[in-house]
Backbone as CSV, one residue per row, in Angstrom:
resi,resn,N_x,N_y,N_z,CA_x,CA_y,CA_z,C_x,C_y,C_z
1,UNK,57.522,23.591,-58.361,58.714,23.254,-57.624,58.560,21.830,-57.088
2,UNK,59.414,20.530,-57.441,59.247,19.762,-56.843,59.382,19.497,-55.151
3,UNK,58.638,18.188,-54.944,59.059,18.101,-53.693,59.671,17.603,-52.636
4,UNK,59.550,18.247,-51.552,61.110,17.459,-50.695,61.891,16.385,-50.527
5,UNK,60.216,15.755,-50.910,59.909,13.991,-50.438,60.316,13.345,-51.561
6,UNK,59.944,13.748,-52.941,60.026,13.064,-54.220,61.763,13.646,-54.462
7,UNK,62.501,14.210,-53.609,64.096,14.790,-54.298,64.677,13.782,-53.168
8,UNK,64.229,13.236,-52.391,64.750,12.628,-51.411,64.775,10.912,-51.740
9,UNK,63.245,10.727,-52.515,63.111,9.183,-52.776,64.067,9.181,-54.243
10,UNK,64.448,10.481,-55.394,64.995,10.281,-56.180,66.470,10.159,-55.716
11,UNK,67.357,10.964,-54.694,68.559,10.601,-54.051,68.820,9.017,-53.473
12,UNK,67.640,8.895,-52.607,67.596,7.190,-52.261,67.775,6.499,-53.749
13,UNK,67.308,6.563,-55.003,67.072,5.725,-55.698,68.494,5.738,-56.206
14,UNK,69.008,7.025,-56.624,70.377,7.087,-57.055,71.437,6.356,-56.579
15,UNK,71.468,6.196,-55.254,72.243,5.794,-54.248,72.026,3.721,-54.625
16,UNK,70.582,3.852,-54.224,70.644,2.294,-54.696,71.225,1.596,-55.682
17,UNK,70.815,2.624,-57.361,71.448,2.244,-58.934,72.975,1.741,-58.772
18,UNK,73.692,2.961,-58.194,75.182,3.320,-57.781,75.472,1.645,-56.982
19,UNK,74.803,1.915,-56.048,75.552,0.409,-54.699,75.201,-0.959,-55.776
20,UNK,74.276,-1.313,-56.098,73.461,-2.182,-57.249,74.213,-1.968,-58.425
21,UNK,74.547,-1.111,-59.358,75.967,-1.205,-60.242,77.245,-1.587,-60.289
22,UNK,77.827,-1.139,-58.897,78.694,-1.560,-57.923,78.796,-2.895,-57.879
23,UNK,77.822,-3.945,-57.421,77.890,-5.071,-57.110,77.792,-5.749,-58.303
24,UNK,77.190,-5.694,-59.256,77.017,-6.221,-60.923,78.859,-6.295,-61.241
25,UNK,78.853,-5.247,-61.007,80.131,-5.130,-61.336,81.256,-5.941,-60.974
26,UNK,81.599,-6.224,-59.452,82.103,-7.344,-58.419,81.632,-8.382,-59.190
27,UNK,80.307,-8.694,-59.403,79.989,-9.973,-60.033,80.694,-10.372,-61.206
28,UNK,80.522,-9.739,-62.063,80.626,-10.197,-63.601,82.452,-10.251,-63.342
29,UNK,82.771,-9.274,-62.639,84.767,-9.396,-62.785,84.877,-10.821,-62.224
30,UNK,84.209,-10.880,-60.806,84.367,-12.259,-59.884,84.186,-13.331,-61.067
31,UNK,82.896,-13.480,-61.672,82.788,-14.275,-62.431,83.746,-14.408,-64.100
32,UNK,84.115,-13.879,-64.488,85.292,-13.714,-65.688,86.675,-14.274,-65.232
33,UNK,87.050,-13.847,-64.085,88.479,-14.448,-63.330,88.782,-15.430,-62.965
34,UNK,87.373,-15.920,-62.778,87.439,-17.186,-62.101,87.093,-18.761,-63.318
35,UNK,86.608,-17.760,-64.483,86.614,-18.483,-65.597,87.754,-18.875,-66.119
36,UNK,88.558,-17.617,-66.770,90.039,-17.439,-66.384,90.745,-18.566,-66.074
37,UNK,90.435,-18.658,-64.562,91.248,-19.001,-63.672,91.332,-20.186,-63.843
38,UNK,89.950,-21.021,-64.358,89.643,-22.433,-64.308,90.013,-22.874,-65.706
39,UNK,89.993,-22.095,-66.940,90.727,-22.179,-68.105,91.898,-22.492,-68.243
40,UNK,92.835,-21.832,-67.022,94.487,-21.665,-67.187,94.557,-22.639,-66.277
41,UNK,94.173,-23.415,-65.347,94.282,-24.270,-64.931,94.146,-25.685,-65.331
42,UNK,92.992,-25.744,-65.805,92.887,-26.516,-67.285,93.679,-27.099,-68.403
43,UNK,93.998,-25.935,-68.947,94.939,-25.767,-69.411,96.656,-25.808,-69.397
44,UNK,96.332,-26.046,-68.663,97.986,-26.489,-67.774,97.768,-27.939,-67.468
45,UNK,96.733,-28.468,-66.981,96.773,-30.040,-66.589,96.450,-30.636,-68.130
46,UNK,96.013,-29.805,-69.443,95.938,-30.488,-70.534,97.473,-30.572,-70.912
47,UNK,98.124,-29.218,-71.122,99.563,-29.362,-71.542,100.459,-30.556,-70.560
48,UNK,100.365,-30.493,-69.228,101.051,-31.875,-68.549,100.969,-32.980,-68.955
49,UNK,99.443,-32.710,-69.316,99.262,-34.674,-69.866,99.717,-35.030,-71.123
50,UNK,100.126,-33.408,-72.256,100.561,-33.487,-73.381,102.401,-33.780,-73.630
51,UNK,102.684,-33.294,-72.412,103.868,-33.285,-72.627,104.330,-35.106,-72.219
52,UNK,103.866,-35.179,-71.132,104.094,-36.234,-70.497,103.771,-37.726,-72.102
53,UNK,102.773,-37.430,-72.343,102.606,-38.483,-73.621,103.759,-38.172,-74.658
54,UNK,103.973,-36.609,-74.880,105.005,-36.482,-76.103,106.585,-36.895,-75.653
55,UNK,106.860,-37.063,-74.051,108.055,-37.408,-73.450,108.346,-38.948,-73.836
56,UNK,107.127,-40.056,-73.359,106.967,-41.050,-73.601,107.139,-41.594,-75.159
57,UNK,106.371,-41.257,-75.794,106.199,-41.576,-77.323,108.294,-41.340,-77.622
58,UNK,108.378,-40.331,-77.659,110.354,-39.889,-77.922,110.766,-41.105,-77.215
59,UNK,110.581,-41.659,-76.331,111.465,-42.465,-75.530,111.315,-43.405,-76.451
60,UNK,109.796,-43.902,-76.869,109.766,-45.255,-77.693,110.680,-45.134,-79.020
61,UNK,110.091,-44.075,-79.704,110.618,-43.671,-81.334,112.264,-43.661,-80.809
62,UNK,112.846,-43.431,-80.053,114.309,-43.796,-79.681,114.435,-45.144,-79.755
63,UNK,114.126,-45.759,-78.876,114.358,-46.856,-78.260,114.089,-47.777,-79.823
64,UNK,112.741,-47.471,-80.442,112.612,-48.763,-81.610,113.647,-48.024,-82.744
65,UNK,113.583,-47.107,-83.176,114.613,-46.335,-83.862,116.489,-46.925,-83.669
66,UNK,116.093,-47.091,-82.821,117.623,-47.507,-82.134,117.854,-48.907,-82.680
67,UNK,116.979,-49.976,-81.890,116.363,-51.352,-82.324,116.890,-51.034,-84.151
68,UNK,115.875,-50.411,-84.831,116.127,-50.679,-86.631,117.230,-50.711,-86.872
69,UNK,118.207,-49.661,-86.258,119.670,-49.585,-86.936,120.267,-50.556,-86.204
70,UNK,119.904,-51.212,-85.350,120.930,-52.179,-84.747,121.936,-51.790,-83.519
71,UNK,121.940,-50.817,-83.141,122.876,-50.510,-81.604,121.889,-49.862,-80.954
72,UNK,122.298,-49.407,-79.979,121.227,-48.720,-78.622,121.294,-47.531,-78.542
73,UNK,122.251,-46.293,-79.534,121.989,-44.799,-79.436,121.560,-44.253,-80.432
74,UNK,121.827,-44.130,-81.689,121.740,-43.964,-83.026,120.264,-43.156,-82.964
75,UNK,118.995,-44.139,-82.354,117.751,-43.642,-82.490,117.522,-42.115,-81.739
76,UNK,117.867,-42.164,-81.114,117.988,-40.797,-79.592,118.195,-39.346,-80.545
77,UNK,119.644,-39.049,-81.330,119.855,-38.326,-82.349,118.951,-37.974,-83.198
78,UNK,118.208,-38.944,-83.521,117.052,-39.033,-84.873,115.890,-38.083,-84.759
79,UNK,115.475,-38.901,-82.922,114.661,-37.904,-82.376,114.929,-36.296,-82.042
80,UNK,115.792,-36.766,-81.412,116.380,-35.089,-81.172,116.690,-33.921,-82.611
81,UNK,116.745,-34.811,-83.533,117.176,-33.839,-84.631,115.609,-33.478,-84.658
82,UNK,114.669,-34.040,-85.036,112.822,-33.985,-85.445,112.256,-32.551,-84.251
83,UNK,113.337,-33.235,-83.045,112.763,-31.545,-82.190,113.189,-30.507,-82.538
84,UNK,114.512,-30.538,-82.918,115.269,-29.096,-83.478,114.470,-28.811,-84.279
85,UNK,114.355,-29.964,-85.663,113.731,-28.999,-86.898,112.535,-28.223,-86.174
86,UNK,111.540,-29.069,-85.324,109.961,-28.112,-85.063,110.662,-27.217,-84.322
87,UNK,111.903,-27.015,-83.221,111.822,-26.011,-82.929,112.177,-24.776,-83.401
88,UNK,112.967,-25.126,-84.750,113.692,-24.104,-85.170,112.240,-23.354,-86.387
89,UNK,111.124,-24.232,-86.744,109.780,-23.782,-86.864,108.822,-22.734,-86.243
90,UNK,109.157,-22.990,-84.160,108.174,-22.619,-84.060,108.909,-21.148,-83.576
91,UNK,110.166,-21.350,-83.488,111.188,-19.876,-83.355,110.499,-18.824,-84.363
92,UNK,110.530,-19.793,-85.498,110.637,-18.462,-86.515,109.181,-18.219,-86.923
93,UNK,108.298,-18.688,-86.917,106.758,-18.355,-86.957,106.147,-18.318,-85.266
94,UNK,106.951,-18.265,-84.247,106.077,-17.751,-83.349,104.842,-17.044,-83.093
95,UNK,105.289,-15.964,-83.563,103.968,-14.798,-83.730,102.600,-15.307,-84.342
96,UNK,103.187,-15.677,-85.018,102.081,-16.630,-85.962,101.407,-17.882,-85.051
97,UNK,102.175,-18.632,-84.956,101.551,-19.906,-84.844,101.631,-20.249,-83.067
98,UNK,101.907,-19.301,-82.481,101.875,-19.411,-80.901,101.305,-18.237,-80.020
99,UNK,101.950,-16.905,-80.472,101.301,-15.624,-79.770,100.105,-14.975,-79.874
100,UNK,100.130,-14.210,-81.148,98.367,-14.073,-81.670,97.740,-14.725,-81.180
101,UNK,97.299,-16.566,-81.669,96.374,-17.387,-81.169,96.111,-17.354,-79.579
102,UNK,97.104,-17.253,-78.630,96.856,-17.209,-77.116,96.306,-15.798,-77.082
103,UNK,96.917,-14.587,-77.645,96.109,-13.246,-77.125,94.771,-12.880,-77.587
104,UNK,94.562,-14.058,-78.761,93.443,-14.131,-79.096,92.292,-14.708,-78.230
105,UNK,92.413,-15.968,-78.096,92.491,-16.724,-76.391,91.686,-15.918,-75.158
106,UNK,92.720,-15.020,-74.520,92.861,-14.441,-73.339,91.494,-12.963,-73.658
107,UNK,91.704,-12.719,-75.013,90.981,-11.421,-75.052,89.133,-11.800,-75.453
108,UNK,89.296,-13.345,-75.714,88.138,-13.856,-76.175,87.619,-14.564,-74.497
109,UNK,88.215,-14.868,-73.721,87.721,-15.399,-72.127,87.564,-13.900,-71.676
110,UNK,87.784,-13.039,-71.806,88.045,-11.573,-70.875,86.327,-11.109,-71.022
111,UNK,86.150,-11.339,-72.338,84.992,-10.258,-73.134,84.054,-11.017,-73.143
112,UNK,84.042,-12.765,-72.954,83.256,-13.620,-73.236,81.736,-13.286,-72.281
113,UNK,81.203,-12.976,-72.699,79.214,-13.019,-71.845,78.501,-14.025,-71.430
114,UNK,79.527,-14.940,-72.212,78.035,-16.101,-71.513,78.772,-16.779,-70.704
């Protein structure tokens, strides 16, 4: 029959594994979210700086576009048509070429170990 002492240091030990699993646990989420967190943040000051350059660049390709044909609107249209076509691209391959890749993304930072 075991004894009192050794069912008592095995309850203590249980108790420790449990509180000590517990906290691993807090850790690794704390640490994943905050990876996350610093990714999508990231990631957002990369897209600002992307957009902000792709806003600029349109203004020029207007503006010299405009310049070639000789009046001051003509170029503006040109551009604007070049966004329709990509957007009417990324409408129709979304799934493809925008969704997958991000849930791919999100499920690859979630699971990531190191």
């Amino acid at each position: 029959m075991p004894d009192h002492s050794e069912i008592e240091e095995l309850t203590k030990s249980i108790g420790r594994y449990a509180h000590n699993s517990f906290e691993l646990a807090k850790l690794e989420a704390t640490e994943r979210g905050s990876v996350i967190g610093a990714g999508l943040v990231s990631g957002f000051m990369i897209i600002l700086i992307c957009i902000l350059f792709l806003f600029f660049i349109s203004l020029w390709a207007g503006f010299y576009l405009s310049a070639k044909m000789g009046d001051s609107y003509s170029g503006f249209p040109i551009v604007a048509g070049i966004y329709l076509v990509l957007g009417i691209v990324l409408l129709t391959n979304r799934k493809k070429l925008i969704e997958m890749p991000l849930c791919n993304s999100f499920i690859k930072k979630i699971y990531n170990k190191n």
